[in-house]
C-alpha positions in Angstrom: 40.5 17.4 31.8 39.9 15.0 28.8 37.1 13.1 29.1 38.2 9.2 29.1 37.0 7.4 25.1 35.7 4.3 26.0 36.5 1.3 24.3 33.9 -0.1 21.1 32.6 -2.7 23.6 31.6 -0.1 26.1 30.5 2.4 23.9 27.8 -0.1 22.2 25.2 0.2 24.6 25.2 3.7 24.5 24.3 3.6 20.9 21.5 1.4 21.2 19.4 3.7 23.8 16.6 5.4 22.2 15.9 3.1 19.0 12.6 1.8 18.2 12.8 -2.6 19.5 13.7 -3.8 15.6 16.1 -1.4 14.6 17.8 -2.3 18.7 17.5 -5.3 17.6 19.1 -5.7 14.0 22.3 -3.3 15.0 23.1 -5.0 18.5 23.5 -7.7 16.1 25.8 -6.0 13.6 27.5 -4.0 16.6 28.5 -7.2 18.2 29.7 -8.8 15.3 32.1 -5.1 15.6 32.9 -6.4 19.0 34.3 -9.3 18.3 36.8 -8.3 16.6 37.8 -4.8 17.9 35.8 -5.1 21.2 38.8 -4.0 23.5 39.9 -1.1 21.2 39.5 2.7 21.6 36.5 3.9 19.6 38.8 6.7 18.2 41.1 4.0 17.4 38.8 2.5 15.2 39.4 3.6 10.5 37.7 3.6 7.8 39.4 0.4 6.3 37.7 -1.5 9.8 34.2 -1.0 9.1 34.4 -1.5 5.3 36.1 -5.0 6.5 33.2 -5.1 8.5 30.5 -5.0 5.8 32.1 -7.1 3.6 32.5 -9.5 6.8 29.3 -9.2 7.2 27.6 -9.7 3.6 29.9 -12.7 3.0 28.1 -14.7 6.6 24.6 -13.2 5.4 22.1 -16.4 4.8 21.2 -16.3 1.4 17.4 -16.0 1.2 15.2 -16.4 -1.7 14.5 -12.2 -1.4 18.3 -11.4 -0.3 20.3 -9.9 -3.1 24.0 -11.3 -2.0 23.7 -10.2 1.2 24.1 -6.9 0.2 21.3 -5.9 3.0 23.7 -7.2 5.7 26.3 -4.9 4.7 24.1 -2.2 4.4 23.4 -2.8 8.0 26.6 -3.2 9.4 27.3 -0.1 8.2 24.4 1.9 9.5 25.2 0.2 12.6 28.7 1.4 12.8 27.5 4.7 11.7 24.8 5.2 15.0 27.7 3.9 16.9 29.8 6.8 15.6 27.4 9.3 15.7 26.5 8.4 19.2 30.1 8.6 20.5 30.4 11.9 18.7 27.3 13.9 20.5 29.0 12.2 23.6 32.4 14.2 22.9 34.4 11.6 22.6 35.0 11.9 18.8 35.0 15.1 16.3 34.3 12.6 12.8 32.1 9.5 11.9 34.6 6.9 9.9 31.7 4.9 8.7 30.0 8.1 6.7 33.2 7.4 4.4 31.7 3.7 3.9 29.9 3.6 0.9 26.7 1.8 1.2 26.0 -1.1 -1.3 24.0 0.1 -4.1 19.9 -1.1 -3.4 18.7 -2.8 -6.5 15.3 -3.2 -7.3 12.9 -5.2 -5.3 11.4 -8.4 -6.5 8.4 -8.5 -4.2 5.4 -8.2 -6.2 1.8 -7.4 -5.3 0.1 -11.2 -4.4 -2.5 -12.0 -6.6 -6.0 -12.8 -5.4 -5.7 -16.0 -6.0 -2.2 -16.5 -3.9 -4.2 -14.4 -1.3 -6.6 -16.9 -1.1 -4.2 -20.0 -1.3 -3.2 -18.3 2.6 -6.0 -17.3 3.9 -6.7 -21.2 2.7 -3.6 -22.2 5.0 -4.5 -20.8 7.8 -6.9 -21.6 10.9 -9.9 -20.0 10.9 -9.4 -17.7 14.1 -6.3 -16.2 12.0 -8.3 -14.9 9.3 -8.6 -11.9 11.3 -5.1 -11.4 11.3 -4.7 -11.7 7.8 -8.0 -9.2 6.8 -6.2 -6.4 9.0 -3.1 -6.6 7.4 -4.4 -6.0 4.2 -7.2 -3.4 5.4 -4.5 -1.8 7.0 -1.0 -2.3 5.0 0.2 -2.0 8.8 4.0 -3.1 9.5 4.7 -5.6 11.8 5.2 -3.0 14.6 1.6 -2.0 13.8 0.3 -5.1 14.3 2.2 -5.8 17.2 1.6 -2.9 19.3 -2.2 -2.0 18.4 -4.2 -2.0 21.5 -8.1 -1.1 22.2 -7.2 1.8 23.1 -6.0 2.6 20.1 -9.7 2.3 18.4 -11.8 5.4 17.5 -14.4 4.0 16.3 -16.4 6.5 15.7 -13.8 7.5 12.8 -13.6 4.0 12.2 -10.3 3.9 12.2 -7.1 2.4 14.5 -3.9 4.2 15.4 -1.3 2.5 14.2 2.2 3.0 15.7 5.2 1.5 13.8 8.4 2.3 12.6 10.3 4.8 14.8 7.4 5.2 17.2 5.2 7.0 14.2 1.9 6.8 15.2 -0.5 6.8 11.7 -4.2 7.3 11.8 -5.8 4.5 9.1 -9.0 3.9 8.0 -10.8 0.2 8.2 -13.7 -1.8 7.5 -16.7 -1.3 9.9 -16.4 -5.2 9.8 -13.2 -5.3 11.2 -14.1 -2.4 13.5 -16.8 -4.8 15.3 -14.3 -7.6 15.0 -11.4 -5.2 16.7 -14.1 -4.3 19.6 -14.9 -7.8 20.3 -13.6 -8.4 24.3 -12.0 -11.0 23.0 -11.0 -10.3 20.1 -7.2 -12.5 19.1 -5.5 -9.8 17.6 -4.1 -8.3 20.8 -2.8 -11.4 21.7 -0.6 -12.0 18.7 3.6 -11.9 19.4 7.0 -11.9 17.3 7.0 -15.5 17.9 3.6 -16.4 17.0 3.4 -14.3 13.9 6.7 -16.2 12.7 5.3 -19.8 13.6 2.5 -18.6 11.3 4.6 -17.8 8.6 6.7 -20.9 8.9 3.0 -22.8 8.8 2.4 -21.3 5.7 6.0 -21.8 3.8 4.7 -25.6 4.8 1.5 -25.3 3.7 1.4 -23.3 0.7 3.5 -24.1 -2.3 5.5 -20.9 -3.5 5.2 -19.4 -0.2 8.9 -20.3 0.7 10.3 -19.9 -2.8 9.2 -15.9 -2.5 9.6 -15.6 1.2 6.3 -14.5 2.1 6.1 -12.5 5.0 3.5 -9.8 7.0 5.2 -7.3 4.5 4.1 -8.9 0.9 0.4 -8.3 2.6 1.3 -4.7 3.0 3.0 -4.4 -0.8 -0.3 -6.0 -2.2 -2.4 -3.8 -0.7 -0.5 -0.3 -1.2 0.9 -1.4 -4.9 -3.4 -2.0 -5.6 -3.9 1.6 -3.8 -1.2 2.9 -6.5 -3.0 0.5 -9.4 -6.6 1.7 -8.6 -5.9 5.8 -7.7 -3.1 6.1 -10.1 -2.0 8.2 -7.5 2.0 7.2 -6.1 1.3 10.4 -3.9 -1.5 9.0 -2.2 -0.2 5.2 -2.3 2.5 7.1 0.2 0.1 8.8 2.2 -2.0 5.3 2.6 1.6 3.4 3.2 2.7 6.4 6.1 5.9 7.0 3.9 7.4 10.2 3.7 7.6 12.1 0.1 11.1 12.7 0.2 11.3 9.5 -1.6 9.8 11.8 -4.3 12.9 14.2 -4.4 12.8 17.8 -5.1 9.4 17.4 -6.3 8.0 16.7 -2.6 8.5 20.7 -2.2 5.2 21.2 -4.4 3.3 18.0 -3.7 0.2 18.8 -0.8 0.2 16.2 1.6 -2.4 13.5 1.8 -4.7 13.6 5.2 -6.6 10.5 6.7 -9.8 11.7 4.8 -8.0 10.9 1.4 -6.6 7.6 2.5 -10.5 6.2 3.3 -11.1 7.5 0.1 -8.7 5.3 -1.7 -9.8 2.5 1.4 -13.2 2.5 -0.5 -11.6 2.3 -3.7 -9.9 -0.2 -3.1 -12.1 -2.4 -0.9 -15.5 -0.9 -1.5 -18.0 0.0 0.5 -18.3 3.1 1.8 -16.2 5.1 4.8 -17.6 7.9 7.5 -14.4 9.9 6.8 -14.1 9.5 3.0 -13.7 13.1 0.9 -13.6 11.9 -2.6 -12.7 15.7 -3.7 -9.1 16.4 -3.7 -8.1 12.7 -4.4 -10.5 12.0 -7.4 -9.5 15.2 -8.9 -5.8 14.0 -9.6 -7.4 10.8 -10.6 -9.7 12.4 -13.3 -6.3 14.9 -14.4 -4.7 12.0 -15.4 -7.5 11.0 -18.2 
């Protein structure tokens, strides 16, 4: 007996189950944008020409921020949304192929977020109320994600690494390296960081744009503090490899070439901590890092 294909509307919250809270987030958005205009049809009703429509739907409402190019991400989106929708329905049975894989994705152009310098750096920290400084330090100590910051715990301390486990996009879980300042500070029983939400880390944000002239004309956000620090990891090391490693990226960014390139471990990323921010680290092995530094003399 054929299994009954549910309609798009139905078949939505299917696709949802299992992704990390932003990524839920940002396609239940795009996905009921898909709804309201093909909600009550069959999902294997559904073409090629309808989700293209979609993006282009969808790029043309996108708000046009100062870091948005043409609201090309929102198409980008729509269409990775309709693709997990597809995918979804397919490991269900209820389809053999994804229409949306045909979509072309918008080409990405190149970003215009730069590293901040140290004076912008110091125009926020400036901005902000003292009890937030902490906030600030550990985003750049760290080049954590939001998720990062959002979901660190005590528990999540090993200080006698002196380091925090940081779990962010996707539920990866990173080991990274900080401060034995910020260590203290994080062990403090009441320390504020734990305490910090979505919507107070936003409300920050917005107190800044206020605040701080060219904050709002680049759009500063958690993630320019993680850009600074991991573009000054790059600048300092020379190292792109281990500016990944200290980032948590994957190397297939890297292409074909990721096949002979030797993974970075947590003992090389407090090495390029200390670089970076001085001091020294308990876990910091300048061996295998410097070495690629001194090759490229």
């Amino acid at each position: 007996m054929r299994r009954r294909v549910p309609s798009v509307e139905e078949a939505i919250p299917r696709a949802l189950v299992g992704l990390a809270p932003r990524s839920r987030d940002l396609y239940a958005y795009y996905l009921q944008l898909l709804a309201e205009r093909h909600g009550h049809r069959k999902i294997d009703q559904l073409a090629v020409s309808d989700i293209t429509e979609l993006g282009v739907w969808a790029q043309a409402m996108a708000i046009r921020r100062s870091t948005s190019v043409n609201g090309a991400s929102a198409r980008e989106h729509a269409i990775a949304a309709c693709r997990r929708l597809f995918d979804t329905a397919i490991a269900d049975g209820h389809l053999l192929h994804n229409p949306a894989r045909a979509v072309h994705k918008p080409p990405r152009r190149d970003s215009r977020r730069t590293a901040l310098t140290d004076d912008q750096v110091a125009d926020v920290f400036n901005a902000v109320r003292d009890e937030e400084t902490g906030l600030l330090r550990l985003l750049l100590e760290t080049a954590c994600r939001r998720e990062g910051l959002l979901n660190l715990t005590p528990e999540k301390l090993h200080p006698a690494r002196q380091t925090v486990l940081l779990d962010e996009k996707g539920s990866t879980v990173r080991e990274q390296p900080v401060s034995q300042l910020m260590m203290e500070y994080l062990l403090q029983p009441s320390c504020p960081i734990y305490s910090w939400t979505r919507r107070r880390l936003d409300g920050l944000w917005e107190r800044v744009h206020r605040n701080v002239a060219w904050a709002d004309e680049v759009g500063l956000s958690t993630h320019w503090f993680r850009h600074t620090t991991i573009t000054n990891v790059e600048r300092v090391t020379r190292s792109p490899v281990l500016a990944a490693a200290f980032a948590g990226h994957r190397l297939n960014k890297f292409g074909a070439t990721a096949t002979y390139i030797a993974p970075y471990g947590v003992t090389d990323v407090a090495w390029a901590f200390t670089q970076v921010f001085g001091g020294t680290h308990p876990l910091a092995r300048p061996t295998n890092a410097l070495s690629e530094v001194e090759a490229s003399d």
